[in-house]
Backbone bond lengths (Angstrom), bond angles and torsions (degrees), N, CA, C in turn:
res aa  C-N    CA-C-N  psi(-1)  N-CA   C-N-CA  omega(-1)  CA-C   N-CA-C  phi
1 X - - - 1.448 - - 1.525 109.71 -
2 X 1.076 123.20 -67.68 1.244 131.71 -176.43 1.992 130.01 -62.25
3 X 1.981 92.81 -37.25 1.230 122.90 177.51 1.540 100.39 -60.89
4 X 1.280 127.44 -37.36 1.271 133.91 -166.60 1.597 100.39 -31.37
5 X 1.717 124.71 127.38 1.388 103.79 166.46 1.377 123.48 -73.07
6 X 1.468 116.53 -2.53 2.546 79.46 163.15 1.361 106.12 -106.05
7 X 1.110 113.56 22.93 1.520 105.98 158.93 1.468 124.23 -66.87
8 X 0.993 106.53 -36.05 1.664 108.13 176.79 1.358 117.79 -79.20
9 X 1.505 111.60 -1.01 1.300 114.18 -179.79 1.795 110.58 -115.41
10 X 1.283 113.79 -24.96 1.476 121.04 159.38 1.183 112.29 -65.58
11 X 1.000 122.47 131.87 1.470 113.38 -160.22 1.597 88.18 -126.79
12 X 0.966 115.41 -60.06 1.845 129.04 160.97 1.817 114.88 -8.28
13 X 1.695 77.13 -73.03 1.561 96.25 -175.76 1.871 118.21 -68.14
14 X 1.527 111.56 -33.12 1.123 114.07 173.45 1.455 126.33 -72.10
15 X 1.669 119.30 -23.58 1.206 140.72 178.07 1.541 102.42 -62.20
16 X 1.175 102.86 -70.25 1.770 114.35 176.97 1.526 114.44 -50.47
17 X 1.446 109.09 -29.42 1.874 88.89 -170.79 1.561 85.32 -87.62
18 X 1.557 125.44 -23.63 1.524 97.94 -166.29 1.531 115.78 -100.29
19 X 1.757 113.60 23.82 1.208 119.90 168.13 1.655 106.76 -102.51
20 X 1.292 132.44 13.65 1.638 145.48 150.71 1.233 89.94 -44.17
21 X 1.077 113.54 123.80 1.971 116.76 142.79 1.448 119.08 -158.64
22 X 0.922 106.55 47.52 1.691 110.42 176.86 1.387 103.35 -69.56
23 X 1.033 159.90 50.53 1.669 152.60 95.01 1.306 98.97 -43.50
24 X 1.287 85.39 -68.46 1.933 102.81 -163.71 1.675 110.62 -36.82
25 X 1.374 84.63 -81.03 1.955 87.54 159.48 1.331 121.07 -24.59
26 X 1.102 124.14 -58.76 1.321 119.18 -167.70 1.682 123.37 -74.69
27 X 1.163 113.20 -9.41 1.294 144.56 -170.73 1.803 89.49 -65.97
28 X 1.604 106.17 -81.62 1.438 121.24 -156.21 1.579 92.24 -79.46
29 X 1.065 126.76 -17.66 1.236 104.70 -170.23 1.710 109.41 -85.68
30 X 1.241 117.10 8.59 1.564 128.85 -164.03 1.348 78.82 -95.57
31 X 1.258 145.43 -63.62 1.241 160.67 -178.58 1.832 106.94 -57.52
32 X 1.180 121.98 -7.67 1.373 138.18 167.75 1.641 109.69 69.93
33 X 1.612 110.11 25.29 1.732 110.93 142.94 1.205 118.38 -114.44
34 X 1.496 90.95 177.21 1.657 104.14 -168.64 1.236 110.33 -118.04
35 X 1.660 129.88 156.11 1.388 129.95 173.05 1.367 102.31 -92.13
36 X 1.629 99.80 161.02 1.745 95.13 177.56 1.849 80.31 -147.52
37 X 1.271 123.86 -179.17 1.041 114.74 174.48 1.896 114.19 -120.04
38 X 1.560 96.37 82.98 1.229 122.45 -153.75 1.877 108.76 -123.69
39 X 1.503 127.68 163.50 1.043 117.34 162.13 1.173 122.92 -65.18
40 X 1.924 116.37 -36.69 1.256 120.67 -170.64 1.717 113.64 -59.04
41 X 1.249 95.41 -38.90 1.837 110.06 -174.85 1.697 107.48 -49.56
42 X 1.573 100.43 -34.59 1.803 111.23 -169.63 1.417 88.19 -62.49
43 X 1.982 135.76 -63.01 1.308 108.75 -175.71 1.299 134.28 -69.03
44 X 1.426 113.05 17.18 1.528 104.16 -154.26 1.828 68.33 -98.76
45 X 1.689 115.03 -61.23 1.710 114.40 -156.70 1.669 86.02 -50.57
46 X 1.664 130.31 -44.54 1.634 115.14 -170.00 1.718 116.38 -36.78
47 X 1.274 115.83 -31.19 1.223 124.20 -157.41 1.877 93.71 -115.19
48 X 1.020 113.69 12.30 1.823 95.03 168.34 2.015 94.28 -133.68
49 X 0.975 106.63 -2.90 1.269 110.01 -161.32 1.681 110.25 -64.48
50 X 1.753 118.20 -49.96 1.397 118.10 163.38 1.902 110.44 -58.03
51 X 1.220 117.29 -18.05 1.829 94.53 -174.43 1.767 96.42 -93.45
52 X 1.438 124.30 -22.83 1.630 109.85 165.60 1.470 106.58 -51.36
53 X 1.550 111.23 -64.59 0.888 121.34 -143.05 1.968 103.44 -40.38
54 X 1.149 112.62 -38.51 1.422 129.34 -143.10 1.953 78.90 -96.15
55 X 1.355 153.58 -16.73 1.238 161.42 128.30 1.476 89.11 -25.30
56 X 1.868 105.35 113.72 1.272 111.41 142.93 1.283 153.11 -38.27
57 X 1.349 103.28 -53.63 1.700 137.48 153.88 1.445 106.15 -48.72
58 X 1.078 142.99 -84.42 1.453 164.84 -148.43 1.737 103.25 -70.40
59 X 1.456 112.70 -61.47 1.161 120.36 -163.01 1.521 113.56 -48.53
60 X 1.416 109.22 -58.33 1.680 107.82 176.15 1.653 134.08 -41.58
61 X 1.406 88.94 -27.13 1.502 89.57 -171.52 2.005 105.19 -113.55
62 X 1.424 97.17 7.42 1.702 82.67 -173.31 1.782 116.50 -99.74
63 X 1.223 104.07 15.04 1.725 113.70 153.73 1.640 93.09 -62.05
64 X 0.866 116.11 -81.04 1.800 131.24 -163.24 1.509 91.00 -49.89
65 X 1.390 117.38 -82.11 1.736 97.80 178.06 1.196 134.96 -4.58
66 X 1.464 80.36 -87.51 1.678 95.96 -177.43 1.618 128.98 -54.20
67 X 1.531 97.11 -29.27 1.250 95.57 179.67 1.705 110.35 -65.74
68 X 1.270 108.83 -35.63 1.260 96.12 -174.14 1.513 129.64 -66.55
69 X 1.214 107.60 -38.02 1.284 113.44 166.73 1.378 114.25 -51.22
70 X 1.631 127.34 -44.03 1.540 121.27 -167.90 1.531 84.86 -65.19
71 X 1.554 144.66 -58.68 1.341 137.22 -179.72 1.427 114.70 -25.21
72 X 1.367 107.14 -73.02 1.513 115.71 -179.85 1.590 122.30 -42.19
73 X 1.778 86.12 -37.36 2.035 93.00 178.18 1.792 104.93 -50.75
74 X 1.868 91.92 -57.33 1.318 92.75 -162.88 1.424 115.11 -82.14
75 X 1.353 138.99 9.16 1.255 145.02 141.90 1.407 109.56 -51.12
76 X 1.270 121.34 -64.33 1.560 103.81 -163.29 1.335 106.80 -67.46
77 X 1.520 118.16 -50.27 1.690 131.31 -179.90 1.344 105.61 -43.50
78 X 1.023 133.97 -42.95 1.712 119.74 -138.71 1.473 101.82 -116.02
79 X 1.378 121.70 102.90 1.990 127.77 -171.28 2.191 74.98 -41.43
80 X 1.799 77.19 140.68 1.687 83.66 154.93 1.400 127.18 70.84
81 X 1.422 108.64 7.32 1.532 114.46 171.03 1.183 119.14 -107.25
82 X 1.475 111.07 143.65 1.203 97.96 -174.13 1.847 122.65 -155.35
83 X 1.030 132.10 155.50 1.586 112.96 -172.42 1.581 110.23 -86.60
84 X 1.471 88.72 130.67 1.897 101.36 164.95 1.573 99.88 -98.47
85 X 1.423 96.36 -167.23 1.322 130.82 174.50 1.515 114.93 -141.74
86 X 0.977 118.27 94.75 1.904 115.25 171.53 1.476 90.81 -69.79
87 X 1.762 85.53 149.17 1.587 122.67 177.92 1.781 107.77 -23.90
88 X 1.146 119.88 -81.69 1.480 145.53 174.79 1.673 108.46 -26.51
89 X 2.153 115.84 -23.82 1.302 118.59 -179.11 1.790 104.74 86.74
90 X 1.424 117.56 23.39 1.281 113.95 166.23 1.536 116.95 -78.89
91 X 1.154 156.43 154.38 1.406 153.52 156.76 1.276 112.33 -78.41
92 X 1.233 119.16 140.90 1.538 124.65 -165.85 1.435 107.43 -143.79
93 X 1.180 126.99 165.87 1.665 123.08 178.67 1.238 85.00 -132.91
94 X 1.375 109.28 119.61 1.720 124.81 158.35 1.732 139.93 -103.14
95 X 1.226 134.37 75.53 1.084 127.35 179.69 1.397 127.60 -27.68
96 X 1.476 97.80 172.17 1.826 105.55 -159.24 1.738 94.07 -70.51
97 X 1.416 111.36 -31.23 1.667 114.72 -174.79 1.404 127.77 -96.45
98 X 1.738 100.07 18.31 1.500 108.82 172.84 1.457 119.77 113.15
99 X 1.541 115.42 -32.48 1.415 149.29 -166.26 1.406 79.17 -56.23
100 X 1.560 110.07 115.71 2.199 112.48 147.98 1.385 104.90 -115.87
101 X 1.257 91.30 155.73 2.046 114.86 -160.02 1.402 87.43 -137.37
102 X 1.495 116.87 95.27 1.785 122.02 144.50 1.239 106.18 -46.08
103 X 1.128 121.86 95.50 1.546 118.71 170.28 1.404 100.14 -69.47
104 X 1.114 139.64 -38.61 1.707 115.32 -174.36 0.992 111.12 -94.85
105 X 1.074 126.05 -12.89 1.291 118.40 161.50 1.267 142.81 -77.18
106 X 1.374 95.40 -7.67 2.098 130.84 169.19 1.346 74.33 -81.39
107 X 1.333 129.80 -110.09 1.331 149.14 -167.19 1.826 96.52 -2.20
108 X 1.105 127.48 -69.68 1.248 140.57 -158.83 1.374 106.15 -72.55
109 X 1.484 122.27 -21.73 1.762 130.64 168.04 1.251 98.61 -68.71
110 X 1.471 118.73 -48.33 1.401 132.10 -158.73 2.166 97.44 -56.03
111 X 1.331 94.65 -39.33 1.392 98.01 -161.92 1.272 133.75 -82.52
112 X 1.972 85.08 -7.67 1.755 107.21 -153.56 1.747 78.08 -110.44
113 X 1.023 112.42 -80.94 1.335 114.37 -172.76 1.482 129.86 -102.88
114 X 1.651 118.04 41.38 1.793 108.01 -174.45 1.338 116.76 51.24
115 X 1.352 107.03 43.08 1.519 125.18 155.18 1.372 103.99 -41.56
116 X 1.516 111.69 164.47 1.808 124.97 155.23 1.756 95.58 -51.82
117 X 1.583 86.41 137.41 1.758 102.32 161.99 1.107 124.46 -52.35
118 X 1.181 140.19 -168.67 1.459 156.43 -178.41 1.377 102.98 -93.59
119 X 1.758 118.92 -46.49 1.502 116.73 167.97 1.746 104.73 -63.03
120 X 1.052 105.37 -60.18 2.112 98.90 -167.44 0.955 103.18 -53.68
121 X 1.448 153.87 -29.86 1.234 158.58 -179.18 1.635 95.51 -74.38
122 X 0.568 122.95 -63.16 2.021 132.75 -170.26 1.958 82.98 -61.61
123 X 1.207 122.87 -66.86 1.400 90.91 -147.30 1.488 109.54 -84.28
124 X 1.327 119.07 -7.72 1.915 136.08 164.62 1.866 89.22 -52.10
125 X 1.018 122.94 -78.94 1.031 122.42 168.22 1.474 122.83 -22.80
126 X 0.999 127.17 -59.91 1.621 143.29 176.92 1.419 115.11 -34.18
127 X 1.723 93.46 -67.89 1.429 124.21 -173.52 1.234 108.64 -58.60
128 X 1.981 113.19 -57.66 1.585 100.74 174.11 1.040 137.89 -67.27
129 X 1.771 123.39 -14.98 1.126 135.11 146.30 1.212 130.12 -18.64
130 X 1.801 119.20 -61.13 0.788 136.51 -179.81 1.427 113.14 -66.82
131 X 1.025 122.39 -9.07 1.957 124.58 -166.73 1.701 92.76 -108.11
């Protein structure tokens, strides 16, 4: 799906399929919030993110979730970011200056071992953006 070669070059089309997340959605909204693809949203998932995690259901798949959303955050936020695709069909967030951010794979440090948050990750991002 992802490996496809003009995927990495649609940038349009790849943005949109990887801003889907109705798991995700459905998660906070059981809890009666909503995601938006915002900075504020990064602290709200920072602070629900260890009680999914520990959700049978939820836990397996919310590396990939979540990561995507922190992508999407920092796609719209950050002048000049933007989603690739490495060879293999992984999703990646790449800045205007070269900088790539495995978002799930941040996400998935975050989960395994007290990785950087979803905010330190978002505003590392920000900052190098800006350089």
């Amino acid at each position: 799906m992802f490996g496809s070669p003009g995927f990495a070059e649609d940038a349009d089309g790849l943005a949109s399929l990887l801003s889907r997340r109705e798991p995700l959605a459905a998660w906070p909204a059981a809890q009666g919030t909503s995601l938006e693809e915002s900075p504020e949203t990064l602290v709200v998932v920072d602070g629900l993110i260890d009680c999914w995690a520990a959700d049978p259901e939820i836990g397996p798949r919310l590396g990939n979730e979540v990561g995507l959303l922190l992508g999407c955050v920092i796609v719209r936020v950050v002048a000049g970011a933007h989603w690739r695709v490495w060879p293999n069909g992984h999703p990646i967030v790449r800045l205007r200056n070269g900088r790539e951010y495995d978002v799930v794979d941040l996400v998935e440090q975050r989960l395994r071992s007290g990785g950087p948050s979803l905010v330190e990750v978002f505003v590392d991002a920000t900052n190098r953006g800006q350089s």
